[in-house]
C-alpha positions as CSV (number, residue, x, y, z in Angstrom):
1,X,-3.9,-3.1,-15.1
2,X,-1.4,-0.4,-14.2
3,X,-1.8,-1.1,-9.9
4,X,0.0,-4.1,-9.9
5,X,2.9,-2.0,-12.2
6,X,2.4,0.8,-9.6
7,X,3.0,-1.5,-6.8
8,X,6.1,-3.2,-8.2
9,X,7.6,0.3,-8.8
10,X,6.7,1.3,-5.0
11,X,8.5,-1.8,-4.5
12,X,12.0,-1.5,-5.8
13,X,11.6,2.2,-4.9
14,X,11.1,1.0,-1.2
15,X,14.1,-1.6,-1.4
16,X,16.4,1.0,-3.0
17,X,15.7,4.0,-0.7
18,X,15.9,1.8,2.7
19,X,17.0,-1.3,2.8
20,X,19.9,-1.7,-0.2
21,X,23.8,0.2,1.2
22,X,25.2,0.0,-1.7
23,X,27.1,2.8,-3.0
24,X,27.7,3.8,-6.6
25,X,29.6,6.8,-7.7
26,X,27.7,8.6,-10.4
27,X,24.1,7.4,-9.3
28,X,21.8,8.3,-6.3
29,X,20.7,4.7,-5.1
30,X,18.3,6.9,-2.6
31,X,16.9,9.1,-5.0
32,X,16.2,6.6,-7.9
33,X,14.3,4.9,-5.4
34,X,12.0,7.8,-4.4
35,X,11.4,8.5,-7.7
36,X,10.4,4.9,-8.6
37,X,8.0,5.0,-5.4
38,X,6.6,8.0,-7.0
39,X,5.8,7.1,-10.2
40,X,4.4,4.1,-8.6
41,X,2.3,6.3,-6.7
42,X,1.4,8.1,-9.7
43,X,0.5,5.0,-12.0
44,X,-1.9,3.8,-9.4
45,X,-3.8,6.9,-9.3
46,X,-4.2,7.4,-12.9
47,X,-5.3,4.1,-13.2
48,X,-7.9,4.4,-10.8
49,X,-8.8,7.7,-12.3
50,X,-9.1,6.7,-15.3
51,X,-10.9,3.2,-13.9
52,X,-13.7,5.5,-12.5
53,X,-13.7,7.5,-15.4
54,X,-14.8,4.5,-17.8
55,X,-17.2,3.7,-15.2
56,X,-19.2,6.8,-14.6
57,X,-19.8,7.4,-18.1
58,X,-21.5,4.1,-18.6
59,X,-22.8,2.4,-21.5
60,X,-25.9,2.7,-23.9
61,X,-29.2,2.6,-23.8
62,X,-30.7,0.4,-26.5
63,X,-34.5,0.1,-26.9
64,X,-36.2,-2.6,-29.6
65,X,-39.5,-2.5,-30.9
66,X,-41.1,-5.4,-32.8
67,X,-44.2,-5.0,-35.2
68,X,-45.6,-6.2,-38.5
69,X,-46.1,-4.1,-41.0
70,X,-49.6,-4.1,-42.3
71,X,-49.2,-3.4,-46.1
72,X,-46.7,-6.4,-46.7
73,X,-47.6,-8.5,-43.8
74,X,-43.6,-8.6,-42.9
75,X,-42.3,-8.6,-39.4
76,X,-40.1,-5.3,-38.5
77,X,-37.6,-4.9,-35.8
78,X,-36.6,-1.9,-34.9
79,X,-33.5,-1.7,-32.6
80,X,-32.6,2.3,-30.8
81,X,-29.3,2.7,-29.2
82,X,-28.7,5.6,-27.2
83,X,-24.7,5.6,-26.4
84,X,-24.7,8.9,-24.0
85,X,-26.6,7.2,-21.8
């Protein structure tokens, strides 16, 4: 979700720093768009780290058993679910 936000910030960083000659007095055009370029840079990789992290740890495990049970004649499911798996 956060690449395409880290791409638009690379973006405008990218259009600020080099191709925008405007000047204004109290703000660093230039530097505004480095910074932008890096927290672009920055929100890509955290979502990708945290992208692999959901990954890698996986899901469950679930196991189901069905049998009757003899004294009442009743059918019993039994359902285990492992989530560190």
């Amino acid at each position: 979700m956060y690449i395409g936000l880290g791409i638009f910030l690379i973006v405008v960083g990218a259009i600020l720093t080099f191709a925008l000659n405007a000047s204004v007095d109290a703000v660093n055009l230039g530097m505004i768009g480095w910074i932008c370029m890096a927290a672009g840079a920055l929100a890509i990789l955290l979502s990708l780290v945290m992208t692999n992290r959901r990954t890698a740890a996986g899901g469950y495990s679930a196991r189901r058993v069905s049998h009757t049970d003899p004294a009442t004649g009743s059918r019993v499911d039994e359902v285990d679910v492992d989530p560190n798996r």
